[in-house]
N, C-alpha and C positions, 0 to 999 in steps of 0.2 A: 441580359441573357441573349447571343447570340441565335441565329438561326441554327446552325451547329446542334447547339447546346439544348438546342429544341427538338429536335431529333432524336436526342441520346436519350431525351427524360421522357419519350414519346415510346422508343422502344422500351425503358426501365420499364415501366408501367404496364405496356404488353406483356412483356418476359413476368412480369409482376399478375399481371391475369391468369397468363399460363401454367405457372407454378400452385400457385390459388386454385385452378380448375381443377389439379392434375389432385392435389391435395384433398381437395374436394371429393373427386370420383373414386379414389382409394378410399376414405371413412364409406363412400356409397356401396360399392363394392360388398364391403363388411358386410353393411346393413343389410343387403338385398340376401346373401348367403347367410346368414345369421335371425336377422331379423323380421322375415317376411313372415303375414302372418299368413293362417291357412286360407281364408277367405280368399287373400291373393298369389295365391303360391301359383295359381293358371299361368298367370301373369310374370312369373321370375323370368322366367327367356327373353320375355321383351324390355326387362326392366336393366336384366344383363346387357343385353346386346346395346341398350342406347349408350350404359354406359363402359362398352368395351370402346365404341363408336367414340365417344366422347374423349377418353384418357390417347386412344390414336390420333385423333384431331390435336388434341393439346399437346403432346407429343412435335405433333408438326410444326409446332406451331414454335413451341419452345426451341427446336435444334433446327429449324432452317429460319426463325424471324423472318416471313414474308409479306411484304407493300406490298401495295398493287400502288397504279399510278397512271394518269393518261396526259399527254403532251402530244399535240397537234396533229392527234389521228391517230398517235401510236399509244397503245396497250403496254405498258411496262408492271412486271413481276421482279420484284427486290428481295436480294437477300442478303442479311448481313446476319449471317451464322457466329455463333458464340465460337466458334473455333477456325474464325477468320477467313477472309475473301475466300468464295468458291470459283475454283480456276472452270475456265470454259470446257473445260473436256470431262468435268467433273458437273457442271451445272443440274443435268438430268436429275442428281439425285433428289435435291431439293426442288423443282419442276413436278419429277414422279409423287416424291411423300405428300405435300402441301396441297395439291390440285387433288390427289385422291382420297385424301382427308375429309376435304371441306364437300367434296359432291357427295360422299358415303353420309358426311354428314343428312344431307338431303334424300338422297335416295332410301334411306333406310327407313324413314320418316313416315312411308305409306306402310310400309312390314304390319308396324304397331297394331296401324288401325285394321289393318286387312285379317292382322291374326284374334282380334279380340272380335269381330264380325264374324269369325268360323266360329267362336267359342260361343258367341251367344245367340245371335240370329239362326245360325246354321247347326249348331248342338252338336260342333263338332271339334274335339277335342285334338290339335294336328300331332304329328307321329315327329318325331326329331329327324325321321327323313324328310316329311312331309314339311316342315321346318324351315328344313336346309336349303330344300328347293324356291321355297318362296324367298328364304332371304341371297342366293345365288344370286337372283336375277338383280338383286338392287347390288351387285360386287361386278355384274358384269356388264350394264350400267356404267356402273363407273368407272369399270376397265375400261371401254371403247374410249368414252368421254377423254381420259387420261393421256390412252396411246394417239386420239387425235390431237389432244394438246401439244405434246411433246412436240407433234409431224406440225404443227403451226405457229409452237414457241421456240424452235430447233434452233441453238445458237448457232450466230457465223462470224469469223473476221470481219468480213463487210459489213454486217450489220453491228458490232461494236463499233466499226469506226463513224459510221452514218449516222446513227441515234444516239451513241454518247453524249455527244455534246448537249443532247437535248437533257439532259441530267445533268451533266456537268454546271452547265447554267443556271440550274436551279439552286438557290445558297442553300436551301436545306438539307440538300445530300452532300458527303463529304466525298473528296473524290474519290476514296475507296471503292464506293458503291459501283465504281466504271468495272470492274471484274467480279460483279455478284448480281445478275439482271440478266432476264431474257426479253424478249420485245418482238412484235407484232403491228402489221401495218392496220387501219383497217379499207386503206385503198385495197385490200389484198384481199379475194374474196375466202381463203381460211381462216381468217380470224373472223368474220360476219355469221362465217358457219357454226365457228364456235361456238357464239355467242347465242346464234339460233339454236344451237345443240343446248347450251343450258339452260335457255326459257325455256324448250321442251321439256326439258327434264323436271325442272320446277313445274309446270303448267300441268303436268300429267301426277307426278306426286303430289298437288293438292288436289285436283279432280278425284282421284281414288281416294285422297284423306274424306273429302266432300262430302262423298258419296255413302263411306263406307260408315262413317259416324252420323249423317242423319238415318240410315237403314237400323245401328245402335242404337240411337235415340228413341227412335220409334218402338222397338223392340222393348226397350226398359222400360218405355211409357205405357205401353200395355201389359209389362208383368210387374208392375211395380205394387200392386196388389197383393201379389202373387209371394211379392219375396218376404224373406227374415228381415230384421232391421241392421242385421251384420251385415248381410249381401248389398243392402243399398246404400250402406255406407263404404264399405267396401267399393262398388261399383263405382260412389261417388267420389272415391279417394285416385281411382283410375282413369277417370275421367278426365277431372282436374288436371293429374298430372299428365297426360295424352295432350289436349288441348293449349297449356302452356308451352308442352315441347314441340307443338305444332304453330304456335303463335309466334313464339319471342324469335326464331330464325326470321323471320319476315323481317324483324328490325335489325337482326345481326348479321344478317346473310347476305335477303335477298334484296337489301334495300342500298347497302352497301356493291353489289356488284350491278343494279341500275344504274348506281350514281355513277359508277367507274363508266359502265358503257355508254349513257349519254355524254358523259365526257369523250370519249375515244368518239363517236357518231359526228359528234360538234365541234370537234377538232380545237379545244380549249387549252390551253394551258394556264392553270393555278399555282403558285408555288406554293408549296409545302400540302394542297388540296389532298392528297392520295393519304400523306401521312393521318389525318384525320379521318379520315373514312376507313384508313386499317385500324383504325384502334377498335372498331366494333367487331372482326375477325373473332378475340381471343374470348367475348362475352357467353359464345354458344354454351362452350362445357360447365362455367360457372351459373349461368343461368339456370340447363336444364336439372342440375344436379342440385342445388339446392331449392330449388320448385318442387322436385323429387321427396326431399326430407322433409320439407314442411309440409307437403301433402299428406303422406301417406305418416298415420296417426304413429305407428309401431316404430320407424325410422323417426320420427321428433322427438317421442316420447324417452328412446334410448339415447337421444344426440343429446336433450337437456337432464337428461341422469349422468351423463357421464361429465356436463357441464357442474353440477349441482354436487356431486363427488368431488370434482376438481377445487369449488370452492371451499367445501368443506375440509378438503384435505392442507389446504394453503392454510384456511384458519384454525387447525389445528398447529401444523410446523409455528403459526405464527406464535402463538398462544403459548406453546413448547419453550418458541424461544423465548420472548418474556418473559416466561419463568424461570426459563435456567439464566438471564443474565441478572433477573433480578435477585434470583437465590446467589449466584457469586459477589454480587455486590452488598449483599447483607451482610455475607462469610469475611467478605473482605474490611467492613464497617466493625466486626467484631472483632477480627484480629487488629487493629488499628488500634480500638477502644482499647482493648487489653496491652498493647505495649505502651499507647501513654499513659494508662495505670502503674504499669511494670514502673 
């Protein structure tokens, strides 16, 4: 196997996550409009949103295929879209989708916690304006974030022809990739900001997850007396699922764009290194969406009915068919019998 050819089965597998995720958050979808039960119905907004959040991310993720990558200081963002090289003057687009995917990913992250702490510590049930306003701020967040990306990943002639090579060089990328990349110094002090702009934004979305969930904690632990044995399972069911969609980004996200920055910091070149570290990119929406289903009792219970139906209905077709081939083959042993009698 080629270097090449280790790429191609690097993105398959990506593209192969994405579609997975996407497939994933549509049966979620369902469940969440369908299946939710009353105990959690508080809860549907935030159950929607992560996974409106997540099908947009996997989205991105699918029509622009974006690496990340660092060679000797410089920050490179790859794209090799299913509908071929993205021309320079077109670049933004994949730049704008994929950078505002993956931060909405994060920023939305505190909403969760922030709106299930008005619901139960504060006994305040918020209004769909009241809503809109708390999840704005995590959109506009990410807007800035975005619009300063662009102003520091802003393609140029000069910079295709300076940093190409540093790609080129690499056997793992084919040379198409020279017309689908944007690139960043980090002698340059916008990309440092950058990068300070995203530790911020993670450092502050988990301070508020921090906060907001031991203030929760605390809260349940003194009404837990107090409750039904539905609300604390219930509770217990939201929990769980909060806590894993607050955990596993660490290992998809934020662990992945460390590695990239102390690479860009250290001025390293790896080959084929970026490739490996984008493959944890497409794990967010498959992870949190079936974390989702297996938690919450109503959403598994309906996923292995419809799995359990499904068998049952193969082995009925199967059963069908066995009998109708083995009744045409009787039929067929009878008329035989009877003309070598004839």
């Amino acid at each position: 196997m080629t270097k090449t050819e280790f790429k191609e089965i690097v993105e398959h597998v990506d593209n192969g996550f994405s579609l997975v995720g996407l497939f994933f958050n549509f049966i979620l979808l369902y469940l969440i409009i369908t299946k939710t039960p009353f105990q959690l119905s508080a809860y549907r907004r935030i159950l929607l949103q992560n996974c409106f959040v997540d099908i947009f991310y996997n989205s991105a993720m699918l029509f622009t295929r974006t690496s990340t990558d660092a060679k000797n200081g410089n920050f490179f963002m790859i794209y090799t879209s299913p509908f071929g090289p993205w021309p320079i003057s077109l670049i933004y687009i994949p730049l704008v989708y994929w950078i505002f995917g993956i931060i909405l990913t994060l920023t939305t992250l505190p909403v969760q916690f922030v709106y299930r702490y008005f619901i139960l510590v504060k006994n305040i049930n918020l209004s769909n304006k009241q809503y809109a306003s708390l999840l704005s701020l995590s959109f506009i967040a990410t807007g800035l974030y975005t619009i300063f990306a662009v102003f520091v990943m802003a393609p140029n002639e000069k910079t295709y022809r300076e940093k190409g090579n540093l790609l080129a060089n690499d056997p793992y990328y084919p040379k198409t990739v020279l017309s689908g990349y944007v690139t960043s110094d980090i002698a340059e002090w916008p990309l440092f900001f950058e990068f300070l702009f995203c530790y911020s934004l993670a450092f502050i979305s988990y301070i508020i997850i921090a906060w907001t969930s031991f203030k929760t904690w605390r809260h349940l632990k003194a009404m837990e007396n107090h409750m039904t044995l539905q609300t604390r399972e219930a509770n217990r069911q939201i929990t769980k699922t909060l806590f894993m969609q607050a955990t596993l980004p660490v290992f998809a996200c934020i662990i992945p764009i460390t590695t990239i920055v102390s690479m860009t910091f250290l001025k390293t070149n790896i080959d084929g290194f970026g490739l490996i570290v984008s493959l944890l990119w497409a794990w967010i929406p498959i992870v949190n969406t079936t974390v989702t289903i297996c938690v919450v009792k109503s959403y598994r219970t309906a996923v292995l009915k419809i799995i359990r139906c499904s068998k049952k209905t193969n082995s009925i077709a199967t059963t069908a068919l066995t009998y109708d081939v083995t009744l045409k083959d009787s039929r067929t042993g009878s008329r035989n019998g009877q003309i070598l009698t004839a």
